[in-house]
C-alpha positions, -999 to +999 in steps of 0.1 A: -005-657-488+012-646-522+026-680-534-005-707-514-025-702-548-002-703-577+014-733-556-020-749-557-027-744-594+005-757-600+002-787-585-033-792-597-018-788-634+006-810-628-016-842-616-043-830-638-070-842-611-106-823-608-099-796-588-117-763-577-097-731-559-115-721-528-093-685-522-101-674-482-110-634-497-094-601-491-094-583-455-116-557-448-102-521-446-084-510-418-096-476-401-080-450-379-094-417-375-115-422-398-091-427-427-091-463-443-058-482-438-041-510-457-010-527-444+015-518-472+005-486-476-001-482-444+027-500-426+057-510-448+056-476-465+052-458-431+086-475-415+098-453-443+080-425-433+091-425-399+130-430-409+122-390-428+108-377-398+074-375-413+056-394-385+061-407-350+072-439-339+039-440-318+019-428-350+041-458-367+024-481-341-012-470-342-010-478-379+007-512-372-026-517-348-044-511-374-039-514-406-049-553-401-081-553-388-085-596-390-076-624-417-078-625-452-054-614-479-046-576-477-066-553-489-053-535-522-041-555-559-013-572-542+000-607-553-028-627-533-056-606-543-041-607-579-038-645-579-073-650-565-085-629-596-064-645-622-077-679-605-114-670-613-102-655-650-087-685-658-115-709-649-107-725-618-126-711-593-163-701-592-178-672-602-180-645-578-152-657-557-119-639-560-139-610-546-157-620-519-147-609-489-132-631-461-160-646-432-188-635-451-218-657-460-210-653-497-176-672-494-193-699-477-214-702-503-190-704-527-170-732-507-202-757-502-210-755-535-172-760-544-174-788-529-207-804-543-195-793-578-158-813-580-179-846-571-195-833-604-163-831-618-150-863-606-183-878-630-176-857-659-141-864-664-132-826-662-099-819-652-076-789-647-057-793-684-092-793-699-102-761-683-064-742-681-064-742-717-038-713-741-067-695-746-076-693-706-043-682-698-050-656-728-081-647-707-063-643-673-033-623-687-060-594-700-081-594-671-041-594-651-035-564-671-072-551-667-072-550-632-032-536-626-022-567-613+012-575-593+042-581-611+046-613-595+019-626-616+039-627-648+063-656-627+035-671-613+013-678-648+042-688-664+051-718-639+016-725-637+016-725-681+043-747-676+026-772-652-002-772-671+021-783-703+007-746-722+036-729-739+035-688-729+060-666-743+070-634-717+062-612-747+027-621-746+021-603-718+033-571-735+013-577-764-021-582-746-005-550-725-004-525-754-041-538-762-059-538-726-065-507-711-060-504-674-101-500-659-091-504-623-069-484-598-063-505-565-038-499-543-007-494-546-015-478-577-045-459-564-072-455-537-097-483-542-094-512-520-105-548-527-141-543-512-150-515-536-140-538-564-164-568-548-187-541-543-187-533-581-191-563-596-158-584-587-142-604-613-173-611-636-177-575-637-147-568-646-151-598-673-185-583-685-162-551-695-138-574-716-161-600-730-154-589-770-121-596-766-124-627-740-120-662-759-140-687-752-131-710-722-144-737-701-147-730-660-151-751-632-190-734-625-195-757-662-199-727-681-180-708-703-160-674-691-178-657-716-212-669-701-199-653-665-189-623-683-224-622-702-240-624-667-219-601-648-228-564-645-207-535-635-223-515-605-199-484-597-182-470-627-160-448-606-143-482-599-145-505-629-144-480-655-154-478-694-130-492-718-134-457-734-124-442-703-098-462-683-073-453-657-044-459-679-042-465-721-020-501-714-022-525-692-011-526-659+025-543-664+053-540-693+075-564-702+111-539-707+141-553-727+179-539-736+212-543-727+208-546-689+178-575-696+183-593-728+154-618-717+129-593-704+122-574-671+088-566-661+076-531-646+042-521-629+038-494-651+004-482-640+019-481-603+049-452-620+046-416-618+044-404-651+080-382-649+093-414-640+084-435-670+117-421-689+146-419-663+182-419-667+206-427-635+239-436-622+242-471-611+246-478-573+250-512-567+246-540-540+250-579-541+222-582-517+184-565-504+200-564-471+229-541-477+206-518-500+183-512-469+212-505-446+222-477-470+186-466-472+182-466-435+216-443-432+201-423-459+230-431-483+212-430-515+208-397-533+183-386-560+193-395-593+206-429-588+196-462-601+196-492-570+209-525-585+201-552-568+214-582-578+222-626-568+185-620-555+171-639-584+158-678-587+195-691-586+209-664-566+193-663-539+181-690-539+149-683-543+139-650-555+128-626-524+108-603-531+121-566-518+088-554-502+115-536-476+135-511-498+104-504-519+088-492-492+114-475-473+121-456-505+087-444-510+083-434-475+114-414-474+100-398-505+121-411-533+102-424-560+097-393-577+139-391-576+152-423-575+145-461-595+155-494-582+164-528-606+165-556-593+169-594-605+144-606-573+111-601-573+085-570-558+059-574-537+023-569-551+023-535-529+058-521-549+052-489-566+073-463-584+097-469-609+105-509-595+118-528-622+123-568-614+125-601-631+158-588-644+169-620-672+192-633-674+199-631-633+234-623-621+240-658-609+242-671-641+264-643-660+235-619-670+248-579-678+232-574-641+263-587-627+287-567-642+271-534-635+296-510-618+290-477-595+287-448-617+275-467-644+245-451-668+216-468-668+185-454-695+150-466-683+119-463-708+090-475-701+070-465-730+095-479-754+098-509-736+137-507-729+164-510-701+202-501-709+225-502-699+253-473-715+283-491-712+302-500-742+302-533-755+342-542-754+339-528-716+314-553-710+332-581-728+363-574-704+343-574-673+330-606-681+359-620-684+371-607-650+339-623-634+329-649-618+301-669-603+296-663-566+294-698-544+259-708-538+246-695-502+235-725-493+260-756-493+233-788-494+196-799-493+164-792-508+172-753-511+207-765-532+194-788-554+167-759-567+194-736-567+215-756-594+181-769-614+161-732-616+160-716-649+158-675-647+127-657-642+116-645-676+106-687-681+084-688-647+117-695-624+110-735-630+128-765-628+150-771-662+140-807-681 
């Protein structure tokens, strides 16, 4: 569900045909005994949970019953439910729709008159490069940051900038970042679930709270964003808060830079205790997410340390897996307040704690990832925007010369090809010209 829209938009860029996005809607809460559920949270985190003792495997399987009551995207600010927003922010879906919850009458609304309104388009010539403009990407990067959106949206806007031939620079994320405050609190960050946001407004809500610094940008409803922000209305302020009174000062994300990520790492920084926003460990490494959850699962990571994960990224992999599994094992065990993890893969939208990903350049290509060893220091700071790592430049110099590259792990096809054509993540993880 995390990659069917931005794979979508990017193709629509790229053909520059009328299009409209038509996302199916979140899921609807899970419940047992009376508690809401949601399946990261309420799943992926629990595995964790149960490794520590702190639940049954039989309460581990009532929440795997129920955490997913039917379809739709799950329930909290995950990558799907991010996309769908950033979809309606930047224009290409109608009003109303990001939110809308999955087999209800107002999504098939929304997909008739979809489909009567791209014949419309067809007539007027409008097509996706007229409407995914610099300034709508502008527009969906604040309301990204807005809302506490995944991580994964930084990669997915910047392949879908670079479809759509719009040059986006990773620090403009940070910059919008340090201007946006943070007006939402969905999981993972907090306890609101998609329905209370649809219940509050949904995107053009959210929008109506932005609109003086919103640009100007067409949609495919034929109106501009700033006329569905003038017409939406915020209807639970305990959800979509004030500007004046936001969940966090920033934006949801941070774009981190140092030694250990010369081209950017990005950070959920609104899903990071506060304790954890400055935190200085010893380096424990691994060259893959599977051996970093068979140490988790033996409980052979201690408080203090930094996880390096590494030959996860585009190149790497190939691919870039996200590492939804140690994330979650981590916080179930109860080690987010203790430990952080760095990685040069990706996170799921339901990541929190002090998860840092996007590491650029990867270690497939040479980046100061690879040559991280055991023991080393690594200085994490979110608020200054910087990831080091305390290892002295001539040390570095004569590890690099002692390394290299690791053979691809796959030997031919499709997957090789993208392997040996993939720039690093900090450019959207796309095909080099």
């Amino acid at each position: 569900c995390d990659k069917i829209t931005p794979g979508m938009l990017m193709a629509a860029a790229r053909l520059d045909i009328p299009a409209i996005m038509v996302t199916a809607g979140p899921m609807y809460s899970g419940r047992l005994e009376g508690k809401r559920l949601s399946l990261v949270r309420d799943t992926f985190e629990a595995v964790g949970s149960c490794l520590a003792g702190k639940i049954t495997e039989e309460r581990l399987s009532r929440f795997e019953l129920e955490a997913c009551p039917g379809p739709g995207s799950c329930q909290g600010m995950y990558t799907a439910n991010t996309m769908a927003c950033l979809t309606e922010a930047l224009g290409m879906s109608s009003s109303g729709c990001a939110c809308g919850m999955i087999g209800s009458a107002k999504k098939r609304r929304i997909a008739f008159e979809s489909g009567v309104r791209v014949v419309e388009m067809v007539k007027e010539g409008l097509t996706c490069r007229k409407i995914m403009t610099h300034e709508a990407f502008e527009n969906a990067i604040r309301v990204d940051l807005a809302l506490g959106g995944s991580t994964n949206s930084v990669l997915h806007l910047l392949a879908v900038a670079h479809e759509a031939q719009v040059e986006l620079p990773l620090e403009l994320f940070d910059r919008i970042a340090r201007e946006t405050p943070n007006i939402t609190s969905l999981r993972p960050a907090g306890e609101h679930f998609m329905e209370d946001l649809e219940y509050a407004g949904g995107i053009p809500a959210v929008l109506s709270r932005l609109k003086d610094s919103l640009k100007s940008s067409p949609t495919v409803d034929g109106r501009s964003l700033l006329e569905a922000a003038a017409a939406g209305a915020v209807q639970d302020e305990s959800v979509i808060r004030p500007l004046d009174k936001p969940f966090n000062a920033e934006g949801g994300l941070a774009i981190l830079r140092g030694s250990l990520a010369p081209d950017g790492a990005v950070v959920k920084q609104s899903a990071v205790e506060e304790g954890m926003k400055i935190f200085s460990g010893v380096a424990h490494c691994f060259d893959s997410e599977e051996d970093c959850m068979k140490a988790i699962v033996a409980r052979r990571v201690n408080p203090g340390e930094v996880l390096v994960i590494r030959y996860e990224g585009p190149k790497g992999g190939p691919g870039m897996r996200e590492m939804l599994g140690p994330t979650a094992a981590l916080t179930g065990i109860g080690l987010t307040s203790q430990v952080a993890l760095i990685t040069d893969g990706r996170f799921s939208g339901g990541t929190r704690g002090p998860c840092i990903g996007h590491v650029a350049p990867e270690a497939a290509v040479g980046g100061p990832i690879a040559l991280v060893r055991d023991g080393d220091r690594i200085k994490i700071d979110i608020p200054a925007r910087k990831l080091e790592l305390e290892v002295p430049a001539d040390e570095l110099e004569a590890r690099r010369s002692d390394w290299t590259p690791p053979p691809c792990r796959v030997s031919g096809g499709y997957l090789r090809r993208y392997a040996e054509m993939v720039t690093s993540a900090n450019t959207g993880a796309v095909f080099s010209r």
